[in-house]
C-alpha positions as CSV (number, residue, x, y, z in Angstrom):
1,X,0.0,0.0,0.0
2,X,1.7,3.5,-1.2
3,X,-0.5,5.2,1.8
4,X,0.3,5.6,5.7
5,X,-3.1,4.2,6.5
6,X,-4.2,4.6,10.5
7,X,-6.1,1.3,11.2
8,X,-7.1,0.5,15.1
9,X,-8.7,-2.4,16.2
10,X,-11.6,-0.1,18.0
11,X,-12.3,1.2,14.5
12,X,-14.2,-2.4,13.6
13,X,-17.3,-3.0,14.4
14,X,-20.5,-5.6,13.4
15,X,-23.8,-3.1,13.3
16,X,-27.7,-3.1,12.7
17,X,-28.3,0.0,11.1
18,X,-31.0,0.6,8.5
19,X,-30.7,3.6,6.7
20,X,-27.6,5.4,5.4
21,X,-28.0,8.4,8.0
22,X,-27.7,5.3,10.7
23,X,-24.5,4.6,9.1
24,X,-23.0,7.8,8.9
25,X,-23.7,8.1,12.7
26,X,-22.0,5.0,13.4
27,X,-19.5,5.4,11.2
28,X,-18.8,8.8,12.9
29,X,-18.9,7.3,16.5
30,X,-16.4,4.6,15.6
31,X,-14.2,7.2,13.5
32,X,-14.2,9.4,16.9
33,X,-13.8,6.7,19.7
34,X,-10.9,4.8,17.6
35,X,-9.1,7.9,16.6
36,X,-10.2,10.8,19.5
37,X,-12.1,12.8,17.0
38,X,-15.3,14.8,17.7
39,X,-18.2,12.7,16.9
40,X,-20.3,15.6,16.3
41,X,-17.9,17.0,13.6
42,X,-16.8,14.2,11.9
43,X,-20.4,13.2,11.5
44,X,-20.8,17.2,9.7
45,X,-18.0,16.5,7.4
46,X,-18.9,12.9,6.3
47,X,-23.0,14.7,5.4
48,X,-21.6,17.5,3.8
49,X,-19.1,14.9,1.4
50,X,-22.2,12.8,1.5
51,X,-23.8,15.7,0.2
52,X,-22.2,16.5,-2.6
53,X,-22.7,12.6,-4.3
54,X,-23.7,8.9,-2.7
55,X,-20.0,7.6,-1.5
56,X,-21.4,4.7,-2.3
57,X,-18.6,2.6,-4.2
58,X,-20.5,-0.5,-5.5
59,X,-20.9,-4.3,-4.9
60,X,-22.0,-3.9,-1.7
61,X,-19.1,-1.0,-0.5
62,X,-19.9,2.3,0.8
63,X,-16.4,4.7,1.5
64,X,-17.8,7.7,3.0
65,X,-14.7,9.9,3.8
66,X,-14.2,13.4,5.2
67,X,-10.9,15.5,6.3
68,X,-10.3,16.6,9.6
69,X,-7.6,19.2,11.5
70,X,-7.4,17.0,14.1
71,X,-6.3,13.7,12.1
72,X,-2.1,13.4,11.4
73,X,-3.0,10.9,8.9
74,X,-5.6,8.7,6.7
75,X,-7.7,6.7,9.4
76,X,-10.0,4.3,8.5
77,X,-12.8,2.5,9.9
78,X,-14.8,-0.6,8.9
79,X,-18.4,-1.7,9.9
80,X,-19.9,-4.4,8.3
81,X,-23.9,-4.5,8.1
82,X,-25.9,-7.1,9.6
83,X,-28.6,-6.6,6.8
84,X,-27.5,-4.6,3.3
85,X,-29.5,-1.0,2.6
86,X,-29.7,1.5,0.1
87,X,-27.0,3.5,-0.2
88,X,-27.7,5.1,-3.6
89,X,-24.9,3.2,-4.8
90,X,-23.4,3.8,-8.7
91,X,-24.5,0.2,-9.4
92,X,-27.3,0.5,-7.3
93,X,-26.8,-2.8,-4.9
94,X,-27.3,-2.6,-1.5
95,X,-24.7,-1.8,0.7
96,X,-23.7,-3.8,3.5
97,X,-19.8,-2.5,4.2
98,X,-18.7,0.4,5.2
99,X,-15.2,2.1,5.1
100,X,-15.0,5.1,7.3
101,X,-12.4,7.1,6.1
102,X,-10.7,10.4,7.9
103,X,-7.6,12.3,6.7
104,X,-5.9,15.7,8.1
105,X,-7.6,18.5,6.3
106,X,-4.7,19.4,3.8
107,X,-3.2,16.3,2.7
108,X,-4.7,16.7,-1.2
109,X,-3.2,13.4,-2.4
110,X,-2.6,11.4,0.7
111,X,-6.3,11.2,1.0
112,X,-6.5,10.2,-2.8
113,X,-4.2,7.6,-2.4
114,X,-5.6,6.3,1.0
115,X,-9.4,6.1,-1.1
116,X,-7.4,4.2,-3.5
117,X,-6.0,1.8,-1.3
118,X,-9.2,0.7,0.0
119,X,-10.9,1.0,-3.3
120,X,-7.9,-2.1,-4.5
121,X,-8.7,-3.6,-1.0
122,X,-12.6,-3.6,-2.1
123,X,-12.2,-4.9,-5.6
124,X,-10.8,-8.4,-4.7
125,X,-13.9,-10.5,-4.5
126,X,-12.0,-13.2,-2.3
127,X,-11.1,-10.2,0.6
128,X,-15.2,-9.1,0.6
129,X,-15.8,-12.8,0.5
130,X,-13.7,-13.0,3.6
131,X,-14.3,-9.8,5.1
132,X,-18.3,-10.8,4.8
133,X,-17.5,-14.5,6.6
134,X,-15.2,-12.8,9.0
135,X,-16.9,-14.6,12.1
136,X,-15.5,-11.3,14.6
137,X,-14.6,-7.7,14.7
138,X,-10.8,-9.3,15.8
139,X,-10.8,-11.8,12.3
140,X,-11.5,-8.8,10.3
141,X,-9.1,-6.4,12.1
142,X,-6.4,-9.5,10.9
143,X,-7.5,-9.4,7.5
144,X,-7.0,-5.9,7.1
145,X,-3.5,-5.8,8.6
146,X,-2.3,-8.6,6.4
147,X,-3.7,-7.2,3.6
148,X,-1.9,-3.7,4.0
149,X,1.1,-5.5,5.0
150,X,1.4,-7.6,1.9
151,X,0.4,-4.3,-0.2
152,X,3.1,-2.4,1.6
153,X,6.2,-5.4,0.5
């Protein structure tokens, strides 16, 4: 991975959620509690992004993503959804995993390149097949780390 990508094993979670403001909420919360961000703000910046065009990525993989001043580098979170919803997605599947993503407010192409990385992560049907039969939030936190690991060789 060409990206210095934050990853923390607080910023996984398993969720219920059944609309996409739901998810930006959670998303938010997990965002903030993982990486000691405002809730409240981060939840702003994703709506406004959100705002502007669905972040949602196709086959099944929603990136909503913001900037922060208060981030030193790209952080990501990852819920997977119990139950796939709308998420006005550009192939117009449900969506049923999130990636959170925060970077510091000024780093033009660091964020590009972190959205990047997780867009290759999300591309390789056998890592959402895994991701998706990850039995724990501790399984998928593994996955993750190996991944970026072997990207980063």
């Amino acid at each position: 991975m060409d990206v210095n990508l934050a990853l923390s094993p607080q910023a996984i979670a398993f969720a219920r959620l059944d609309t996409k403001p739901k998810v930006l909420q959670r998303t938010a919360e997990v965002l903030a509690e993982a990486y000691g961000l405002d809730a409240g703000e981060v939840l702003e910046n994703l709506e406004a992004r959100e705002a502007l065009g669905s972040t949602g990525f196709g086959r099944g993989v929603a990136i909503p993503h913001c900037r922060s001043k208060d981030v030193r580098r790209p952080s990501l979170a990852l819920i997977r959804l119990e139950t796939p919803i709308d998420f006005a997605a550009a192939d117009s599947r449900p969506v049923s995993l999130i990636c959170g993503l925060v970077s510091p407010e000024n780093a033009g192409a660091t964020h590009l390149h972190a959205l990047a990385a997780i867009s290759r992560l999300t591309r390789d049907e056998a890592m959402l097949q895994m991701l998706a039969d990850a039995p724990d939030t501790e399984a998928v936190y593994a996955l993750l780390t190996n991944q970026f690991l072997r990207d980063a060789a």
